[in-house]
BAFI-94068 format. One line per 4 residues: for each residue y, x, z of C-alpha. Coordinates in nm, 3 decimals. Last residue first. Layout:
% BAFI-94068
Y/X/Z | ...
This chain:
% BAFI-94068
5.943/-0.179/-2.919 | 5.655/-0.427/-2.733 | 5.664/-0.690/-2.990 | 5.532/-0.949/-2.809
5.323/-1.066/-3.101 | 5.111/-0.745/-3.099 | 4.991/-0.832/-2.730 | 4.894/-1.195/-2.866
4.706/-1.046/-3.155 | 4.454/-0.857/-2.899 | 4.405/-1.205/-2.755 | 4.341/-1.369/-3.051
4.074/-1.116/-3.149 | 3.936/-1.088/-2.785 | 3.918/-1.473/-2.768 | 3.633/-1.576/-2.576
3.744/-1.413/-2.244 | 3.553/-1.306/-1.979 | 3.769/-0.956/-1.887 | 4.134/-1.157/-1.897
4.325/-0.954/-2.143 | 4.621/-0.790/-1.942 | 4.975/-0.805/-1.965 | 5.227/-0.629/-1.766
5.614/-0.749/-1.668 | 5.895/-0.558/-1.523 | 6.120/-0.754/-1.347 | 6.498/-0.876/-1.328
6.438/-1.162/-1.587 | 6.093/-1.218/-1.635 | 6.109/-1.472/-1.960 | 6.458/-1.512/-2.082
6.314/-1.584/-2.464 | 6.506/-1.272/-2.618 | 6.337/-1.043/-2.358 | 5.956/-1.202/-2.361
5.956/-1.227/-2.723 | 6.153/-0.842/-2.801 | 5.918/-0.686/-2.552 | 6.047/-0.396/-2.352
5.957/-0.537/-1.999 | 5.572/-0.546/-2.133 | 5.388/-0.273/-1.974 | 5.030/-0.316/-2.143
4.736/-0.366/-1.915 | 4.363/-0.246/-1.837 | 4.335/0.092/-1.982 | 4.031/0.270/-1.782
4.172/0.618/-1.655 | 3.796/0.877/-1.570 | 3.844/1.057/-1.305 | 4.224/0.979/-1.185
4.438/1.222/-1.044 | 4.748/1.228/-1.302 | 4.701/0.876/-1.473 | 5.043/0.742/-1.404
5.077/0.447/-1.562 | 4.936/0.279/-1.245 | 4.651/0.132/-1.081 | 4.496/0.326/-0.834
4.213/0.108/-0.653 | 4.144/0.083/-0.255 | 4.153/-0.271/-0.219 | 3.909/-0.294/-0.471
3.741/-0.627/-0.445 | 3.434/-0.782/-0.315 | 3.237/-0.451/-0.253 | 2.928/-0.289/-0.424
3.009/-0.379/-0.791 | 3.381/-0.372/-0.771 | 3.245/0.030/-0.642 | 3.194/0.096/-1.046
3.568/-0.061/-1.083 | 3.680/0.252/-0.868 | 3.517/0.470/-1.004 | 3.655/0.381/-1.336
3.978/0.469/-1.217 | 4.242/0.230/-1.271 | 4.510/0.252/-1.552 | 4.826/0.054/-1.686
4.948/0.140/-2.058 | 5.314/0.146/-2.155 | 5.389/0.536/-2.146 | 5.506/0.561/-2.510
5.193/0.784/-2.617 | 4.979/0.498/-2.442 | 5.143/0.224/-2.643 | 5.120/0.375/-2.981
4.760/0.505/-2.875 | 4.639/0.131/-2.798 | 4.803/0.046/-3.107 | 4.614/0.253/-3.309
4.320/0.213/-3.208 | 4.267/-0.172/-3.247 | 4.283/-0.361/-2.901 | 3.981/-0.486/-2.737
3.731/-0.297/-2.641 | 3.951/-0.002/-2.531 | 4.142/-0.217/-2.359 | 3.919/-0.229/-2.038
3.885/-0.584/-1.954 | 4.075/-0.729/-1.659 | 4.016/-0.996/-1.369 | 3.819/-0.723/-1.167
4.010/-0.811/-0.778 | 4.164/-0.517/-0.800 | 4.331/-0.658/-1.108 | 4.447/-0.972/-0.979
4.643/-0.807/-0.704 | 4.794/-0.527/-0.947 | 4.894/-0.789/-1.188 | 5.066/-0.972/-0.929
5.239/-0.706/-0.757 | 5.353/-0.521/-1.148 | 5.500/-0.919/-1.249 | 5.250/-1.098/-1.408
5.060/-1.137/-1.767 | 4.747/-1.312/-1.768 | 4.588/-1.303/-2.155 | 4.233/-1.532/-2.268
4.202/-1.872/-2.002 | 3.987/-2.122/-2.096 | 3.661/-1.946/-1.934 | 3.585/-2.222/-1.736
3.536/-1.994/-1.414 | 3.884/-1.790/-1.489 | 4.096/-2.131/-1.565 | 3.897/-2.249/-1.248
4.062/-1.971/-1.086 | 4.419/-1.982/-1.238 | 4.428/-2.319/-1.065 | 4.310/-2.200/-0.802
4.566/-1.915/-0.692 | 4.815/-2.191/-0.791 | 4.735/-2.412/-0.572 | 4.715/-2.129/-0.246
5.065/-2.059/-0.395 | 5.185/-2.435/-0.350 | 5.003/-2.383/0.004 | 5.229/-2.147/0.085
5.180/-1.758/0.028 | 5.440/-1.564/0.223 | 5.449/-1.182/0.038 | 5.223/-1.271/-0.273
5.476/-1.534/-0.402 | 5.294/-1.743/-0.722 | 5.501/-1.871/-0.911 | 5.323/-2.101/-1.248
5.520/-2.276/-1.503 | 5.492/-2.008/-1.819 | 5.188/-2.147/-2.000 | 5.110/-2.042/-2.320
4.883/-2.260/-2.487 | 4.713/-2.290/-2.836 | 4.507/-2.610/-2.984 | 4.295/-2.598/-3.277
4.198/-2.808/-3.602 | 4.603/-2.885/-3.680 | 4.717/-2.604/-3.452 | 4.546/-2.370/-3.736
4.539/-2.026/-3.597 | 4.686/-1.786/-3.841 | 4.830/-1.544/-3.551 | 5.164/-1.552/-3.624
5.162/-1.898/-3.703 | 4.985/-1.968/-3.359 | 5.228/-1.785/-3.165 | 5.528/-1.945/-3.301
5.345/-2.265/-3.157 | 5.268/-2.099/-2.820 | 5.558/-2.000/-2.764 | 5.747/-2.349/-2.920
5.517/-2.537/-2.659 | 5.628/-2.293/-2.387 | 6.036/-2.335/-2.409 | 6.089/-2.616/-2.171
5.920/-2.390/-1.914 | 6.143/-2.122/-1.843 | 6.362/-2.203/-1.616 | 6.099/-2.386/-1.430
5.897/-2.111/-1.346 | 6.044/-1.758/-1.471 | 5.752/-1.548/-1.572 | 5.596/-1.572/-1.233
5.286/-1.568/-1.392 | 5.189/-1.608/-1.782 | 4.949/-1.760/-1.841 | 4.749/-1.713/-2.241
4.557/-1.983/-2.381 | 4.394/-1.942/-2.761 | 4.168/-2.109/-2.980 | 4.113/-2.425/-2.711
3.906/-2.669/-2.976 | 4.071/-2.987/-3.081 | 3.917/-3.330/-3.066 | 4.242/-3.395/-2.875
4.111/-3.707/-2.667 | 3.747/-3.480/-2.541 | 3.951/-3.132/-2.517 | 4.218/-3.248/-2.281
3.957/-3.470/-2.048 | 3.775/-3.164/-2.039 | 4.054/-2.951/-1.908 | 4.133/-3.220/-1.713
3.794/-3.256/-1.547 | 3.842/-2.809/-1.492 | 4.220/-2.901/-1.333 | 4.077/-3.145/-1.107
3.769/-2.988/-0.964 | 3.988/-2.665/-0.920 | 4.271/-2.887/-0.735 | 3.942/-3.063/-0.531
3.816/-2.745/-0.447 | 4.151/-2.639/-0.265 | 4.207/-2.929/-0.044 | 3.841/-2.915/0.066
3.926/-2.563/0.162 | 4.245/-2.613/0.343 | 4.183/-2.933/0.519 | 4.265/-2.849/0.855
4.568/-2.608/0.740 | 4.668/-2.862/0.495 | 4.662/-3.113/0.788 | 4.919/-2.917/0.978
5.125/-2.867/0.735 | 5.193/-3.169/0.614 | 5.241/-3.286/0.973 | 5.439/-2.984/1.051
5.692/-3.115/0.785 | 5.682/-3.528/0.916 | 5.750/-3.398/1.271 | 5.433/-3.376/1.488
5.315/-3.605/1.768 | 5.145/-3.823/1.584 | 4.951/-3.590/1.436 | 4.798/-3.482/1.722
4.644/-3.807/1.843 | 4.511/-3.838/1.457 | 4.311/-3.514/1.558 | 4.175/-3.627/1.845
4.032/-3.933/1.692 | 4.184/-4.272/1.893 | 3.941/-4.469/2.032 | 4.018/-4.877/1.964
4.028/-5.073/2.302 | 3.690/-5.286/2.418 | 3.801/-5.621/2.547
């Protein structure tokens, strides 16, 4: 009587403890793992749009913002958002999403989910303003996620929040070498623009904003917004910054 092979891998598995065994297959299956959460969020994204009949006007993330704490209070963001900004909810849907941690210094596989979630938001252009803490901003923005300000908020305001200090710079030679190399591991970005050839505004210090302080949102931390450099909504997104009320 022929006996059933065990595969080598199963063999493992059994003897792991049920937490190693999670693990250990989402180190195996890693990159499968991830493709499916981007497949799945981009189908729901669809799904969304298809039973609402409503177009996306607006969708701004905002990372490590507070998680869970903070979450109960997105729907009335986004809606005091919309009347701020004239956007019909009735014809068009608006989102600011405050759920997602991401911890740059031990990245989990939760982390790993959350990296792609924000990068099928990125590929399906749905996504318009990611605001962070200063490590996640800075990560996402060597990596090119930002546009330069300049074409996007009005004049004014852009000087208003230079002359105060608020504006985050990198070096524009250092997005010409994005073109040459994957990302810019070497890039300046600060407030500080001492030093750099040519500063290209790419986010707005935000810890002073009256929404983000009355609303609990990054407690402790220092937050910076940037408008995401493929979105669709420049106007709405240049509104959004206003709406924080950055005193």
């Amino acid at each position: 009587m022929r006996t059933k092979k065990e595969h080598p891998e199963l063999e493992k598995l059994k003897h792991l403890s049920p937490k190693k065994r999670v693990q250990y297959i989402f180190d195996y299956y890693k990159f499968p793992i991830l493709a499916v959460i981007v497949v799945i969020v981009l189908t729901v994204s669809i799904i969304q749009t298809v039973v609402s009949h409503k177009e996306v006007a607006f969708n701004a993330v905002l990372l490590n913002a507070g998680g869970t704490a903070v979450t109960s209070n997105d729907a009335q963001f986004a809606s005091d958002f919309a009347e701020a900004a004239g956007i019909d909810t009735n014809a068009y849907s608006v989102y600011v999403d405050c759920s997602n941690v991401l911890n740059l210094q031990a990245e989990t596989q939760y982390d790993l989910a959350v990296r792609a979630k924000i990068s099928a938001l990125f590929a399906a252009k749905e996504i318009d303003i990611l605001g962070a803490d200063p490590e996640a901003f800075d990560d996402y923005a060597r990596n090119g996620a930002f546009m330069d300000l300049r074409s996007a908020l009005l004049d004014d305001m852009l000087k208003r929040l230079e002359d105060r200090g608020y504006i985050y710079y990198v070096d524009s030679e250092t997005l010409r070498k994005l073109d040459e190399e994957a990302s810019m591991e070497e890039a300046v970005i600060s407030t500080d623009r001492a030093g750099m050839t040519e500063p290209v505004p790419i986010g707005v210090a935000a810890a002073t904003s009256r929404i983000l302080l009355d609303g609990g949102y990054y407690q402790g931390k220092e937050p910076v917004v940037g408008i995401v450099d493929n979105t669709t909504h420049v106007d709405s997104a240049e509104k959004f910054i206003e709406f924080l009320d950055i005193q």
